[in-house]
VOMI-798871 format. One record per residue (C-alpha): residue number from 1; x, y, z. Coordinates in nm, 3 decimals, decimal comma. Layout:
BEGIN
SITE resi      xx      yy      zz
SITE  NUM       X       Y       Z
...
# end
This chain:
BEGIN
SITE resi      xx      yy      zz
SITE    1   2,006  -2,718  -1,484
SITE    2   1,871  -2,346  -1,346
SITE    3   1,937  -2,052  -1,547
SITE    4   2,150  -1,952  -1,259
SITE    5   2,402  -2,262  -1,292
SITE    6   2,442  -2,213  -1,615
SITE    7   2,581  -1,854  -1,528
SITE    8   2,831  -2,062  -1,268
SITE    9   2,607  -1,892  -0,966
SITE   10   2,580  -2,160  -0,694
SITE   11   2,209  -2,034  -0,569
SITE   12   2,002  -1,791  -0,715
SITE   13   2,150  -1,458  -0,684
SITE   14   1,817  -1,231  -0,681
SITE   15   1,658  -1,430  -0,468
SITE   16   1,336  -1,257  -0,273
SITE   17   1,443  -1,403   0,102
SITE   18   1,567  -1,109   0,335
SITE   19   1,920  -1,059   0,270
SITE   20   2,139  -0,836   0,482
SITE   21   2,258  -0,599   0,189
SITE   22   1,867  -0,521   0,092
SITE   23   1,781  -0,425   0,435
SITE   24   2,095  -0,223   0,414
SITE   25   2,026  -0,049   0,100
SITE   26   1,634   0,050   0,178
SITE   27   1,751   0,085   0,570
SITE   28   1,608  -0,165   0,758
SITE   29   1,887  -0,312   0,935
SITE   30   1,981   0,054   1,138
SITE   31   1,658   0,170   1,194
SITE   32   1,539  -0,182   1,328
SITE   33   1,863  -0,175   1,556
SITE   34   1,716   0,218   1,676
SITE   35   1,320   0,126   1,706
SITE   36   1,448  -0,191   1,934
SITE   37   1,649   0,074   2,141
SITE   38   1,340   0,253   2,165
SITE   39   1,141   0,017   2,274
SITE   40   1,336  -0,128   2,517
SITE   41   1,321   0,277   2,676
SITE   42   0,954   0,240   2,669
SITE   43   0,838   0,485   2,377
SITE   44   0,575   0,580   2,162
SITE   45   0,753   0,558   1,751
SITE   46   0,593   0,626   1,459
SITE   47   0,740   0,430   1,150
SITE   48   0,660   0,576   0,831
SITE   49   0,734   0,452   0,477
SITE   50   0,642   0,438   0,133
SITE   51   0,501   0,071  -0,038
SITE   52   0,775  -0,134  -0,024
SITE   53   1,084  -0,016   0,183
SITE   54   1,039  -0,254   0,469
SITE   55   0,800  -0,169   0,690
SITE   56   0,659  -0,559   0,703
SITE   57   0,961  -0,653   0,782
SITE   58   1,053  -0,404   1,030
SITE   59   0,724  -0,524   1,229
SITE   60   0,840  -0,876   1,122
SITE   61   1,168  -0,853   1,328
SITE   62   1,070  -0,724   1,633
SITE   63   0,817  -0,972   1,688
SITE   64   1,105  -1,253   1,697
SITE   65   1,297  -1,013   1,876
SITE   66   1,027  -1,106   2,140
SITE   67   0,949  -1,427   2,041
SITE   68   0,830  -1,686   2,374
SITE   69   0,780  -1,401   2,588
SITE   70   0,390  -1,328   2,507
SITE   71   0,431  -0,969   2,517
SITE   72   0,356  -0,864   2,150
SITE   73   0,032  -0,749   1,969
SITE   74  -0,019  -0,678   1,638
SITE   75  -0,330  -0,482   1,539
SITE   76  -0,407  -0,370   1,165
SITE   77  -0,614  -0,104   1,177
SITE   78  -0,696  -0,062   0,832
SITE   79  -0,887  -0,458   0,829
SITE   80  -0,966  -0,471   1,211
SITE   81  -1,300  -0,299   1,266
SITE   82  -1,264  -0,275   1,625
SITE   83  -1,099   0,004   1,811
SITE   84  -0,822  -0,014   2,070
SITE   85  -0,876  -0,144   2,360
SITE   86  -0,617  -0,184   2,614
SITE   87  -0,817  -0,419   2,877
SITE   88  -0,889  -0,689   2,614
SITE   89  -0,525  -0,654   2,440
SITE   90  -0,424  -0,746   2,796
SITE   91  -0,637  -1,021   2,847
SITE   92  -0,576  -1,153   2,486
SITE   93  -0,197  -1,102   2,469
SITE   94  -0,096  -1,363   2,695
SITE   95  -0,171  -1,695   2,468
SITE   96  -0,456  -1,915   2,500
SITE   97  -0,415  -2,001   2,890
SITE   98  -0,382  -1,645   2,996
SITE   99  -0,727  -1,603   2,835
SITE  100  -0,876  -1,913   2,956
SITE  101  -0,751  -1,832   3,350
SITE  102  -0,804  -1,436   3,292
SITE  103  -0,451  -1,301   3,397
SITE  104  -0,390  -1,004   3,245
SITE  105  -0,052  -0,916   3,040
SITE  106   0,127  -0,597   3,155
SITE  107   0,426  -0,485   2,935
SITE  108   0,252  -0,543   2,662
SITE  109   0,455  -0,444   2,322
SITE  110   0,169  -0,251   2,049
SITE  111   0,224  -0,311   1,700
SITE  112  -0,043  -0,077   1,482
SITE  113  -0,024  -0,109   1,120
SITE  114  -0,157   0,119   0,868
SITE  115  -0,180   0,352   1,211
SITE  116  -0,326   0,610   1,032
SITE  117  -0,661   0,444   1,023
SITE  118  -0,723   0,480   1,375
SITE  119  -1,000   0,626   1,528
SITE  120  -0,945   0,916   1,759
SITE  121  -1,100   0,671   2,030
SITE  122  -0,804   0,451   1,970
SITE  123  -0,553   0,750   2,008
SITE  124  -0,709   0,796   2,309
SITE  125  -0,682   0,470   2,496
SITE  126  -0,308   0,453   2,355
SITE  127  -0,175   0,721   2,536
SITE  128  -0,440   0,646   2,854
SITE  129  -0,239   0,338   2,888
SITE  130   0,077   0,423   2,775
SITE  131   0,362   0,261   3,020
SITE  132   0,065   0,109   3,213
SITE  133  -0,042  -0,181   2,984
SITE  134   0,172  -0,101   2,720
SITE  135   0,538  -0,072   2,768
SITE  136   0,593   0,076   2,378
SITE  137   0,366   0,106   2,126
SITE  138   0,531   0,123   1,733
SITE  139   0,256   0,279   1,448
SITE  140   0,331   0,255   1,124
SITE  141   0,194   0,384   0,831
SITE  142   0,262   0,425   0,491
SITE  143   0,092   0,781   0,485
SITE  144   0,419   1,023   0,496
SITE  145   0,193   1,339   0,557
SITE  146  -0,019   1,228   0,809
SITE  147  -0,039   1,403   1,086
SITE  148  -0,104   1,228   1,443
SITE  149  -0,316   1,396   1,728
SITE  150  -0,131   1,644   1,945
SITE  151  -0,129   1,374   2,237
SITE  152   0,081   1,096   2,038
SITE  153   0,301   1,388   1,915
SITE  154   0,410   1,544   2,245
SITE  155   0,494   1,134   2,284
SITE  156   0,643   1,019   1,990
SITE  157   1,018   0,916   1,886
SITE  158   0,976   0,912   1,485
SITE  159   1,146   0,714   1,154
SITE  160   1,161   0,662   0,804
SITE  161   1,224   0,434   0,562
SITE  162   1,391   0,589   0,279
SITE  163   1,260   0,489  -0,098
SITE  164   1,417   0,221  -0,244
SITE  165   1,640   0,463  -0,591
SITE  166   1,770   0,374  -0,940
SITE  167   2,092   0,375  -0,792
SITE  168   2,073   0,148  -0,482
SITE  169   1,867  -0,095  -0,767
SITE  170   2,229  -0,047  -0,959
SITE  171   2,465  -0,133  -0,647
SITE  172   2,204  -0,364  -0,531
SITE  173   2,244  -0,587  -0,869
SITE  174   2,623  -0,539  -0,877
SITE  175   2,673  -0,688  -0,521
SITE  176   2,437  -0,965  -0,625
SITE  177   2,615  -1,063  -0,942
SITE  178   2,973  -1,035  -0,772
SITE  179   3,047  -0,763  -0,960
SITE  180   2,950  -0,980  -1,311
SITE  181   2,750  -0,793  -1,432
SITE  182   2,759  -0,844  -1,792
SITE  183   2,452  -1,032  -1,813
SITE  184   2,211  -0,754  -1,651
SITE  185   2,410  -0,404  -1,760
SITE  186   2,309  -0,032  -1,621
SITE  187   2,102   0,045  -1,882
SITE  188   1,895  -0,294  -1,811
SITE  189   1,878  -0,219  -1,446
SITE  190   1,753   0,126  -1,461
SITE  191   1,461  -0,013  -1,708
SITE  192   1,363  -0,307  -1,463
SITE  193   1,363  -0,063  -1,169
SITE  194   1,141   0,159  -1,363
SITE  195   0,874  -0,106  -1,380
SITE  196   0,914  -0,207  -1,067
SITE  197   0,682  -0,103  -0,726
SITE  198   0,901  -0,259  -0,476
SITE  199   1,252  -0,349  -0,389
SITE  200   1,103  -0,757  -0,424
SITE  201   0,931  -0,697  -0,710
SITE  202   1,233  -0,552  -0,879
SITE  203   1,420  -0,868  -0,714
SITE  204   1,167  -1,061  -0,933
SITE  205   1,183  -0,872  -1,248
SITE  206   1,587  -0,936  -1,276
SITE  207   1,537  -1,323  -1,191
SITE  208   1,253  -1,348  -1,464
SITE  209   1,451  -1,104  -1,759
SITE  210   1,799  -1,312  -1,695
SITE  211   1,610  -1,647  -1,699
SITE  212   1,468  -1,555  -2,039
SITE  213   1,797  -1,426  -2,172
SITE  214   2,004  -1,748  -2,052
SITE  215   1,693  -1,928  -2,170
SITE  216   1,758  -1,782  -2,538
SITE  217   2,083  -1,831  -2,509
SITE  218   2,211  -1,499  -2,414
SITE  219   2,489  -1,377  -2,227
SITE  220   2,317  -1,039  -2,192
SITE  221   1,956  -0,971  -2,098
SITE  222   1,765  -0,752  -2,330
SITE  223   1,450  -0,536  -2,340
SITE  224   1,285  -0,835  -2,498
SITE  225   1,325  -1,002  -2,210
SITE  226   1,075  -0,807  -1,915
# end
């Protein structure tokens, strides 16, 4: 029997998965909805956020948003060590027969992670082929002061991901528990989130201190436990 049954919990309640009241609470679910908006309009966004408030995710869900039609590339630019370059994205974008008969993919939807990396080179060829080759181009970067070049500024449509508090960890836990919270009190909460990077790693921190609790045979999970 799982610490969680013997709390009467049918599944895990702080399980890591995606869940629709995290990407609530750290703002996922709206902006997501806006950035798809923008794309669809054909727009250069910049995404920013600190470690941990979604952005993975973000770049996650509109790749299934698109999912069979070929038009999506994802480029990191902080472990790539190639620049942008728009005639080979097009060539490569299309799968494995598109390459091997050399059709080119218009349309083409540009994910850039860790955007802030890129080379002014790269800036460049974005906005060259901006609504030729690609119809919207999403950088994100976790650098909240960074400051693009003047050409992807005039361009840009721009959001962020709000940091994950002490009090959305609180409401976070409560909807989790079903309101039971007995087991993982305020006071325990506020400790976990202060050790904690991410909203998953806090997710993880709460499964691990109220396994060791029921483990002890506690109804109410202590600092000894994390």
């Amino acid at each position: 029997m799982t610490w969680y049954d013997e709390l009467d919990f049918a599944e895990n309640p702080f399980t890591i998965k995606p869940r629709e009241e995290l990407e609530e609470y750290i703002g996922q679910k709206k902006i997501l909805n806006q950035i798809l908006r923008k794309v669809n309009q054909k727009k250069i966004i910049i995404l920013r956020g600190e470690l941990g408030t979604g952005k993975t995710s973000i770049l996650k869900s509109i790749i299934n948003e698109f999912k069979g039609e070929r038009i999506v590339y994802y480029h990191n630019a902080f472990s790539s060590k190639q620049d942008i370059d728009a005639k080979k994205i097009s060539k490569n974008a299309g799968g494995y027969l598109s390459r091997k008969l050399g059709v080119e993919t218009k349309n083409i939807v540009l994910l850039v992670d860790e955007a802030h990396v890129l080379s002014g080179k790269s800036f460049e060829e974005i906005t060259k082929n901006f609504k030729k080759t690609f119809r919207a181009v999403v950088l994100v970067t976790s650098e909240m002061n960074y400051k693009f070049p003047s050409q992807i500024d005039k361009l840009k449509e721009e959001f962020q991901l709000h940091k994950f508090t002490s009090e959305m960890a609180k409401e976070l836990v409560a909807n989790r528990l079903n309101g039971e919270t007995e087991i993982l009190p305020d006071e325990m909460v506020e400790k976990i989130y202060d050790k904690s990077k991410t909203p998953r790693e806090f997710l993880q921190r709460c499964e691990d201190a109220c396994k060791s609790a029921v483990e002890k045979g506690r109804v109410t999970v202590t600092v000894k436990d994390f």
